[in-house]
NUMI-458138 format. One record per residue (C-alpha): residue number from 1; residue in one letter; chain; x, y, z. Coordinates in steps of 0.1 Angstrom, whole numbers. Last residue first. Layout:
BEGIN
<atom NUM, "a", "A", <X, Y, Z>>
...
//
This chain:
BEGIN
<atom 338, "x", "A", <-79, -41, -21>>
<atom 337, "x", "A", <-66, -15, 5>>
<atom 336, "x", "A", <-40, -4, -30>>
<atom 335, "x", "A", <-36, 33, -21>>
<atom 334, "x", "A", <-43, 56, 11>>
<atom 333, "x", "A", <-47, 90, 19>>
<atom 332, "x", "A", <-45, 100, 54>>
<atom 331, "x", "A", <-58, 133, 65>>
<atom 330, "x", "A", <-48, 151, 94>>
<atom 329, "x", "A", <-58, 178, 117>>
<atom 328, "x", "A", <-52, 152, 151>>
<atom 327, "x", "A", <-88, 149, 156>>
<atom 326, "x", "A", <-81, 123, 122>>
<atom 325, "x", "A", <-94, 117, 89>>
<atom 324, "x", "A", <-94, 86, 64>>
<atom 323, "x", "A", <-95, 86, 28>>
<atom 322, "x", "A", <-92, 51, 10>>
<atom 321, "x", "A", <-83, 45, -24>>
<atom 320, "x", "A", <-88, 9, -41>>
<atom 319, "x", "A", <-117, 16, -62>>
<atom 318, "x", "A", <-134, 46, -35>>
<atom 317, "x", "A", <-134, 44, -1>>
<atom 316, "x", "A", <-141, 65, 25>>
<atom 315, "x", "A", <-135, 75, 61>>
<atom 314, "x", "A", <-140, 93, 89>>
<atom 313, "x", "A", <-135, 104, 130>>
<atom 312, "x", "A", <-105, 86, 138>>
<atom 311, "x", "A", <-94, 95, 171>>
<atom 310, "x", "A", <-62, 107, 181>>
<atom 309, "x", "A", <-31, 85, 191>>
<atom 308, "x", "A", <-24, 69, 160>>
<atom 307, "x", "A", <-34, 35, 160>>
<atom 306, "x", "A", <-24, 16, 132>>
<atom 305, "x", "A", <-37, 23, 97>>
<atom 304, "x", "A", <-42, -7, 73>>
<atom 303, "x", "A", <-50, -29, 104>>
<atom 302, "x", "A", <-62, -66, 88>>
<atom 301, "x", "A", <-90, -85, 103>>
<atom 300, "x", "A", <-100, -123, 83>>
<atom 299, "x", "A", <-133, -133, 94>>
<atom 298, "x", "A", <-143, -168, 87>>
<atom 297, "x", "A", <-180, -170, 90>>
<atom 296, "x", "A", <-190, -199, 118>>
<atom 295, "x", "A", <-214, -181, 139>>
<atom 294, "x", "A", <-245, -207, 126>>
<atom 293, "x", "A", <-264, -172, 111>>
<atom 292, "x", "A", <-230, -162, 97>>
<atom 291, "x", "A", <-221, -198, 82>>
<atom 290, "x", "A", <-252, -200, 65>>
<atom 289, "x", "A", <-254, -164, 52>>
<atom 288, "x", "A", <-221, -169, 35>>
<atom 287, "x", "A", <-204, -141, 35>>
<atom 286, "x", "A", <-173, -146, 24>>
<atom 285, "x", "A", <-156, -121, 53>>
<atom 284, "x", "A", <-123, -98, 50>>
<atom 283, "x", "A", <-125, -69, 76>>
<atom 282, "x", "A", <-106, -41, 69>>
<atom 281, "x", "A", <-88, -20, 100>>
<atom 280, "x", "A", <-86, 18, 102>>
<atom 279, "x", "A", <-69, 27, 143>>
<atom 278, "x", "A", <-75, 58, 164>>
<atom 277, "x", "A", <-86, 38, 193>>
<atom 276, "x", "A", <-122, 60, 185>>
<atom 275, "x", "A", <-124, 39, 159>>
<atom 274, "x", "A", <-121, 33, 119>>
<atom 273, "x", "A", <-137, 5, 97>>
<atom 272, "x", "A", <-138, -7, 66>>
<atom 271, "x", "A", <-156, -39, 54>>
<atom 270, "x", "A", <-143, -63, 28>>
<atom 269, "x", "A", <-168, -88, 12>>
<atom 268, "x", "A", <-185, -63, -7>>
<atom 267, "x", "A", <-162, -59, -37>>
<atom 266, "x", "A", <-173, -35, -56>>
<atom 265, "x", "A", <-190, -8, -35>>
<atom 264, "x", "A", <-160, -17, -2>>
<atom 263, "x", "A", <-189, -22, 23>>
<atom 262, "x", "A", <-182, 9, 50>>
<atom 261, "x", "A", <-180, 17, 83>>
<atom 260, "x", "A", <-183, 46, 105>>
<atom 259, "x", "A", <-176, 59, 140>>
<atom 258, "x", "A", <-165, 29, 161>>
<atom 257, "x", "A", <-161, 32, 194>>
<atom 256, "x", "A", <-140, 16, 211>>
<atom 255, "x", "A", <-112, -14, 215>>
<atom 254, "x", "A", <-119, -26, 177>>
<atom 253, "x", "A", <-127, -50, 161>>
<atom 252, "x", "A", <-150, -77, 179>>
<atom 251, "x", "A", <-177, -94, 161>>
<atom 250, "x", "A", <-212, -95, 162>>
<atom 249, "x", "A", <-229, -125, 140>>
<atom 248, "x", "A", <-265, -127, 119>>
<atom 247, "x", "A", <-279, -103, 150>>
<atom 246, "x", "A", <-312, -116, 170>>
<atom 245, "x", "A", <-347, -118, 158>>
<atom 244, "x", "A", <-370, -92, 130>>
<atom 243, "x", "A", <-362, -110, 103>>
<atom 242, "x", "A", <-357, -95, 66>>
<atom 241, "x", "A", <-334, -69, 78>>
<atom 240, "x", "A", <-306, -97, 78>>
<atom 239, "x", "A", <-280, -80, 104>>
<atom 238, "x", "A", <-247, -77, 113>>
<atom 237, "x", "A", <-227, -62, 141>>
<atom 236, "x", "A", <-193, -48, 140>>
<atom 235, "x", "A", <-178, -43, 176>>
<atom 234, "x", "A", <-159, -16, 193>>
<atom 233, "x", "A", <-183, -11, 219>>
<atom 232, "x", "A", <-194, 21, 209>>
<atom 231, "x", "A", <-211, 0, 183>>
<atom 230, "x", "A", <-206, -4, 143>>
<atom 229, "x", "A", <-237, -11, 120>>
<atom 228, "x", "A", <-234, -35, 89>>
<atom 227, "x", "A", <-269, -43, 70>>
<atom 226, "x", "A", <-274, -70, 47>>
<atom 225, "x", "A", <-309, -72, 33>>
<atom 224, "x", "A", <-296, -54, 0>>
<atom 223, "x", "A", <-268, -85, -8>>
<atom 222, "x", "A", <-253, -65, -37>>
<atom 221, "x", "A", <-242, -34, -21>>
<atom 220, "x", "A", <-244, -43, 14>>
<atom 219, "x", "A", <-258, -16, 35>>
<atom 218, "x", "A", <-243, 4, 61>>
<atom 217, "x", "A", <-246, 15, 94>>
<atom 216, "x", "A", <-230, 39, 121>>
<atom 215, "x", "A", <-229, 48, 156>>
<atom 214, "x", "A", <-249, 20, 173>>
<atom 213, "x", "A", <-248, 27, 214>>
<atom 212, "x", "A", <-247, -5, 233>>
<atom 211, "x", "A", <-278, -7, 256>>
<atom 210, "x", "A", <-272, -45, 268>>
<atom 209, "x", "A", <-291, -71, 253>>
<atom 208, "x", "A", <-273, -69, 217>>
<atom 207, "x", "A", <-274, -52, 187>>
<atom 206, "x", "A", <-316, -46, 183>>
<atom 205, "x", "A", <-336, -46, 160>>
<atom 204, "x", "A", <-370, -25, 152>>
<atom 203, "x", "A", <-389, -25, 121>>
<atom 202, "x", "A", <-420, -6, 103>>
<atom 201, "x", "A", <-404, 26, 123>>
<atom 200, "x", "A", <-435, 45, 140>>
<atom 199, "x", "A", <-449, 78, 128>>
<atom 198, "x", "A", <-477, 68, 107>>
<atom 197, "x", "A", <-492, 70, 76>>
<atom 196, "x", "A", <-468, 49, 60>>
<atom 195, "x", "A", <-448, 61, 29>>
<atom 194, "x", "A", <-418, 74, 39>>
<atom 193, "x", "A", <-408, 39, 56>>
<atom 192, "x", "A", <-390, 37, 84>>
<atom 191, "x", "A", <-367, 4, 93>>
<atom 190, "x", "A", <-349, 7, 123>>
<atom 189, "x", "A", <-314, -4, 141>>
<atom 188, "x", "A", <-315, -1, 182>>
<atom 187, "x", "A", <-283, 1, 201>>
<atom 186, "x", "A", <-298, 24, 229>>
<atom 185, "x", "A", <-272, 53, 213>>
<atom 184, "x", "A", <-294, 52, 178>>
<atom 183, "x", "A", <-292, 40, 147>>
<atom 182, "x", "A", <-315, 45, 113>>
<atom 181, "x", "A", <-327, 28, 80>>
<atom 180, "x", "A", <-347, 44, 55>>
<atom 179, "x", "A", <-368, 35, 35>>
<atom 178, "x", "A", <-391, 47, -1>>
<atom 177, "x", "A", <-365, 49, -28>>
<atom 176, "x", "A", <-343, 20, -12>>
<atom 175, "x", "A", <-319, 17, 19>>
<atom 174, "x", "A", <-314, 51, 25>>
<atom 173, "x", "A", <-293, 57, 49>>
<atom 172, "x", "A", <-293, 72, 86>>
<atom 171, "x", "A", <-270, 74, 117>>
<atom 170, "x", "A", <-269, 85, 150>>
<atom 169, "x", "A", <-304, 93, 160>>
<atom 168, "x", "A", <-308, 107, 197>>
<atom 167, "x", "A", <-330, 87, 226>>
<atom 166, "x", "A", <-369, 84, 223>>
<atom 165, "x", "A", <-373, 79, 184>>
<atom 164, "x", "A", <-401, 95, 163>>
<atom 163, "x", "A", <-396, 129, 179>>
<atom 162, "x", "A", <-413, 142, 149>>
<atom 161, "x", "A", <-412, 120, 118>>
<atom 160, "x", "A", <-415, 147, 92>>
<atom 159, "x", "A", <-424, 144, 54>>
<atom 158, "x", "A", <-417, 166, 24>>
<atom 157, "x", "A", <-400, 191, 47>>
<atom 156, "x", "A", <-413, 227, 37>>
<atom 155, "x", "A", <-378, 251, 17>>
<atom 154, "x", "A", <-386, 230, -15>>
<atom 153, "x", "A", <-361, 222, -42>>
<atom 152, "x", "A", <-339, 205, -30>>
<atom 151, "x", "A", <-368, 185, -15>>
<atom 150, "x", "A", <-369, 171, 20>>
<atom 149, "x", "A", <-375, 146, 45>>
<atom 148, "x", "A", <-374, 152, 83>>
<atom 147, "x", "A", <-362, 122, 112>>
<atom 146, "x", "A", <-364, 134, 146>>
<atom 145, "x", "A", <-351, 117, 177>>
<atom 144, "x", "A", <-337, 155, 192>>
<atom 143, "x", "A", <-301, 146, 184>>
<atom 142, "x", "A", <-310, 144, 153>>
<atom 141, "x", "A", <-317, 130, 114>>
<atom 140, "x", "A", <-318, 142, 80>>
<atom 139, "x", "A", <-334, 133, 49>>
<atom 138, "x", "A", <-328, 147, 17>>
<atom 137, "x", "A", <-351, 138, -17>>
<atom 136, "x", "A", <-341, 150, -55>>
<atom 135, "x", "A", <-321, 129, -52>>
<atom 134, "x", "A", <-314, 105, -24>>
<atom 133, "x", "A", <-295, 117, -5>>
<atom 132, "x", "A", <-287, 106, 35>>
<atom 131, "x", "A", <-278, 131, 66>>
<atom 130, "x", "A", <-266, 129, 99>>
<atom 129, "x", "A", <-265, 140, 132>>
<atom 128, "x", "A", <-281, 176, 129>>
<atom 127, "x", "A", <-283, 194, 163>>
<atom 126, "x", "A", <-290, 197, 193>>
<atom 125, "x", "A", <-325, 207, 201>>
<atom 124, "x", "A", <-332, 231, 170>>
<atom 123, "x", "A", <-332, 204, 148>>
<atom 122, "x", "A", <-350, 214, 114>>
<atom 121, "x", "A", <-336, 245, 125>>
<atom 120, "x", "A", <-327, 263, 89>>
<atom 119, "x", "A", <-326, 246, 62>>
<atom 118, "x", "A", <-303, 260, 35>>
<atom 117, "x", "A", <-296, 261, -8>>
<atom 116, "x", "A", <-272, 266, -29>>
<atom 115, "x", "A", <-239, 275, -9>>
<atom 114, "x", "A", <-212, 281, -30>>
<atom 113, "x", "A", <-182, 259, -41>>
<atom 112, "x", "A", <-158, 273, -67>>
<atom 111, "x", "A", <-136, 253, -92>>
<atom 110, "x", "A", <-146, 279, -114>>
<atom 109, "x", "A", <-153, 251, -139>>
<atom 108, "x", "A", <-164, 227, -118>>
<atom 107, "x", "A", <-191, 249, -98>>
<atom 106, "x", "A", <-190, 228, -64>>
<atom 105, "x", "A", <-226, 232, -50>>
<atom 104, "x", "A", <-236, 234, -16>>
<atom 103, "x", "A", <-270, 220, 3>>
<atom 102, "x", "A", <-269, 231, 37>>
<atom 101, "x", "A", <-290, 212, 68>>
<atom 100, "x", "A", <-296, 234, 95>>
<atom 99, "x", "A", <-296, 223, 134>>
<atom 98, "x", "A", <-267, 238, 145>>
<atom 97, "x", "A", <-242, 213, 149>>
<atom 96, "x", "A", <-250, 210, 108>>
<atom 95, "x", "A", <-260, 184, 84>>
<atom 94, "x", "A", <-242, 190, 51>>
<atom 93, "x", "A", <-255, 180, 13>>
<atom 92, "x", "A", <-225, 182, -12>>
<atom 91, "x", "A", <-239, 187, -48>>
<atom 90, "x", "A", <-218, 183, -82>>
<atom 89, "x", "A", <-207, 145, -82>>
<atom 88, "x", "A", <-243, 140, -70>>
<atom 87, "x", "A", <-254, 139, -36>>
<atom 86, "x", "A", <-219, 142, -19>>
<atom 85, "x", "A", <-224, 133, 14>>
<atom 84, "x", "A", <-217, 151, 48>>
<atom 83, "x", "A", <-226, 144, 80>>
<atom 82, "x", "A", <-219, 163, 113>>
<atom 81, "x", "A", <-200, 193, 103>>
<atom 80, "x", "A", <-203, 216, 131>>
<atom 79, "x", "A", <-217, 248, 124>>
<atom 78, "x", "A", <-224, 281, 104>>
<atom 77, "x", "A", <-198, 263, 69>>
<atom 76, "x", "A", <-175, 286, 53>>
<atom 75, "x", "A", <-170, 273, 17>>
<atom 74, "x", "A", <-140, 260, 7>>
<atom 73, "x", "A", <-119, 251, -27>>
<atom 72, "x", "A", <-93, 238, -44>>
<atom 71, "x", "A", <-70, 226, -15>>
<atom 70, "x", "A", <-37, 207, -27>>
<atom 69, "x", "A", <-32, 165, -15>>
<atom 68, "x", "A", <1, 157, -19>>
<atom 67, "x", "A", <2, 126, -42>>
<atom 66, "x", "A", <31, 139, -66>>
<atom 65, "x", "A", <55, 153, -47>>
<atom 64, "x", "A", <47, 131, -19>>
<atom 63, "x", "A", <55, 97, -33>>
<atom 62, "x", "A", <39, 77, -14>>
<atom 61, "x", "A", <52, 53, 10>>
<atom 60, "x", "A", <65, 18, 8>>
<atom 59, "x", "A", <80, 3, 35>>
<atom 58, "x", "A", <121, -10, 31>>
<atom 57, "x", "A", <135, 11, 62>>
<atom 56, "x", "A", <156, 30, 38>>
<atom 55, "x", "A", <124, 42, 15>>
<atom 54, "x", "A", <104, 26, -11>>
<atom 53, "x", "A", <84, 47, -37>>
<atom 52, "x", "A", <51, 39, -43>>
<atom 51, "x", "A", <36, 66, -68>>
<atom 50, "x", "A", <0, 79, -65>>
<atom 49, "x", "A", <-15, 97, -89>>
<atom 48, "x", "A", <-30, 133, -78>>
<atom 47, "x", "A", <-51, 143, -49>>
<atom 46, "x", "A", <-75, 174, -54>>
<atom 45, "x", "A", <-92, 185, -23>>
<atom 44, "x", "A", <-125, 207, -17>>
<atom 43, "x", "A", <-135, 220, 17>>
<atom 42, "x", "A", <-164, 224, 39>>
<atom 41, "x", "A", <-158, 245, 65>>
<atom 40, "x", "A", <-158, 254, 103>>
<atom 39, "x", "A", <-147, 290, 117>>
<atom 38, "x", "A", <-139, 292, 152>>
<atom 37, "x", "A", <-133, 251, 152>>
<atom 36, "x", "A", <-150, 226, 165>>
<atom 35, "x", "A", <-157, 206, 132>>
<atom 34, "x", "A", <-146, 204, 96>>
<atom 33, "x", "A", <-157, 191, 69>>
<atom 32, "x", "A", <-135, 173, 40>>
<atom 31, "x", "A", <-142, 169, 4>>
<atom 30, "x", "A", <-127, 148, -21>>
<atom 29, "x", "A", <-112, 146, -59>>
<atom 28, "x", "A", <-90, 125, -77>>
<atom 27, "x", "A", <-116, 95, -79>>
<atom 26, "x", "A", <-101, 63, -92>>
<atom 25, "x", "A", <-127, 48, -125>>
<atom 24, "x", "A", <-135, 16, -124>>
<atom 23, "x", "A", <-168, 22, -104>>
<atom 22, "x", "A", <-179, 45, -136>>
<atom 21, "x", "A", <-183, 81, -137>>
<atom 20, "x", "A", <-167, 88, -104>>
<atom 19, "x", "A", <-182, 100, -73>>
<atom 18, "x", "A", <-166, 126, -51>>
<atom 17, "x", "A", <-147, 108, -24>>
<atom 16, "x", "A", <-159, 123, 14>>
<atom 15, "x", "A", <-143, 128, 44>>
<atom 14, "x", "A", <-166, 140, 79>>
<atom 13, "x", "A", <-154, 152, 111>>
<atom 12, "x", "A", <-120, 169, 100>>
<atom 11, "x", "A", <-102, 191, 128>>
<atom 10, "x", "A", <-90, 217, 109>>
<atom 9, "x", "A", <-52, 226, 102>>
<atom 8, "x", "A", <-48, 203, 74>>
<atom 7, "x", "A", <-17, 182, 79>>
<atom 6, "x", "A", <-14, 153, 50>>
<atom 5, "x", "A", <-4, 123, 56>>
<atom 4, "x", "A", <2, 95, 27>>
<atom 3, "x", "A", <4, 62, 14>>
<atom 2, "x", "A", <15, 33, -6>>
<atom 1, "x", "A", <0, 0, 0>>
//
């Protein structure tokens, strides 16, 4: 693997590839946003080719002339950056600390990034936690238990589950055009669907017996049903979404929490994961639901990133790049994980 550090001067809370064309193709472009600082941002980086080059104590690293990562672009951000995804390879969609969502668009031939469109206090009781696109649709999720879905182009929430969960919302994703799928700190995993008349989830699981926190979840790219959510314990748990009973298999990781995950888009049967500990480790599994649901899968755990003393707030993968970003101002950039 070759990589590289870069020092950014901001404490980065969310790290994002912009999407490629094709799956093939390696993304040369991301965004970071920034957190607890006087003035937080979202910003634009180019990364160029990277070039393994071998040094005295025989590891390869990157070769820094050309790898570097070089700031395009920011946009001065009222908030906390508490989730960030790019919505199109064009629109970044940002939920804020202080309870707005922002929709900002990177002008690619000006290489500018201006802010498009706002929500302001959709959570007014602590904040934004996370958003998920779906275009033209947003949702967001809080602090507060409340889940609102959006338009771009409408300033009135399309939908509003109001107070919908009892303790705060961690994560959400879309898993289809019409659900969603949310965590929370009591280590609960739901189903919502837009569609029903009511404000209650379709489908409740849960990690464990204990009230484990759930920070983060993700879905498998080809096996739909598959959902991955990492704990404040350290563990990765997985679930089949089409029963309503106990995890497929929980497995340990890492020594705290974990703060997201990710099915590699291509080839699903590595997950990525960073901590609290400060350590990005890759999880090498078959898959085979039979073996999972009997606790047999053979899990393979590799550390692509040791621990580094700071926590490791985000990453991202895209081909066989990962991003990764730290409390310690720094972003890791990282080549050949596959």
């Amino acid at each position: 693997m070759a990589e590289c550090l870069t020092y950014v001067s901001q404490k980065i809370h969310k790290i994002r590839w912009k999407p490629t064309s094709t799956t093939i193709q390696k993304s040369e472009t991301f965004a970071t946003g920034s957190y607890e600082d006087l003035a937080n941002s979202i910003t634009i980086w180019g990364v160029g080719h990277m070039t393994g080059v071998v040094n005295q104590d025989k590891f390869e690293v990157a070769d820094l002339e050309n790898s570097q990562p070089r700031r395009q672009c920011c946009c001065k951000i009222p908030g906390d950056v508490n989730g960030m995804e790019f919505a199109n390879s064009e629109i970044i969609v940002a939920g804020l600390s202080s309870g707005a969502i922002y929709l900002v668009r990177l002008e690619s031939q000006s290489q500018e990034l201006n802010v498009q469109f706002n929500w302001e206090n959709l959570h007014p009781y602590g904040g934004s936690t996370d958003i998920a696109a779906n275009l033209p649709e947003i949702v967001s999720v809080g602090e507060d238990g409340s889940i609102h879905v959006m338009r771009i182009d409408s300033k009135r929430p399309l939908r509003t589950f109001a107070h919908s969960d009892s303790c705060p919302i961690t994560q959400v994703q879309y898993l289809n055009t019409h659900e969603l799928c949310t965590t929370n700190t009591v280590g609960q995993l739901r189903i919502w669907d837009v569609r029903s008349p009511t404000d209650a989830s379709t489908r409740v699981m849960s990690s464990s017996e204990t009230l484990v926190a759930l920070r983060c979840v993700d879905q498998h790219p080809t096996q739909s049903y598959i959902l991955a959510s990492g704990g404040s314990d350290g563990c990765v748990t997985l679930f089949d979404i089409r029963k309503e009973c106990s995890p497929l298999t929980k497995l340990q990781i890492h020594d705290e929490d974990i703060w997201e995950l990710r099915f590699h888009r291509t080839s699903p049967s590595y997950i990525f994961s960073c901590s609290e500990d400060g350590s990005v480790r890759r999880l090498n599994s078959s898959f085979e639901m039979k073996a999972l649901s009997l606790g047999g899968s053979n899990i393979d755990v590799s550390e692509l990133v040791p621990k580094c003393g700071s926590s490791m707030n985000s990453l991202d993968v895209s081909g066989t790049r990962m991003l990764c970003a730290t409390d310690a101002e720094s972003v890791y950039v990282i080549d050949d994980v596959i």
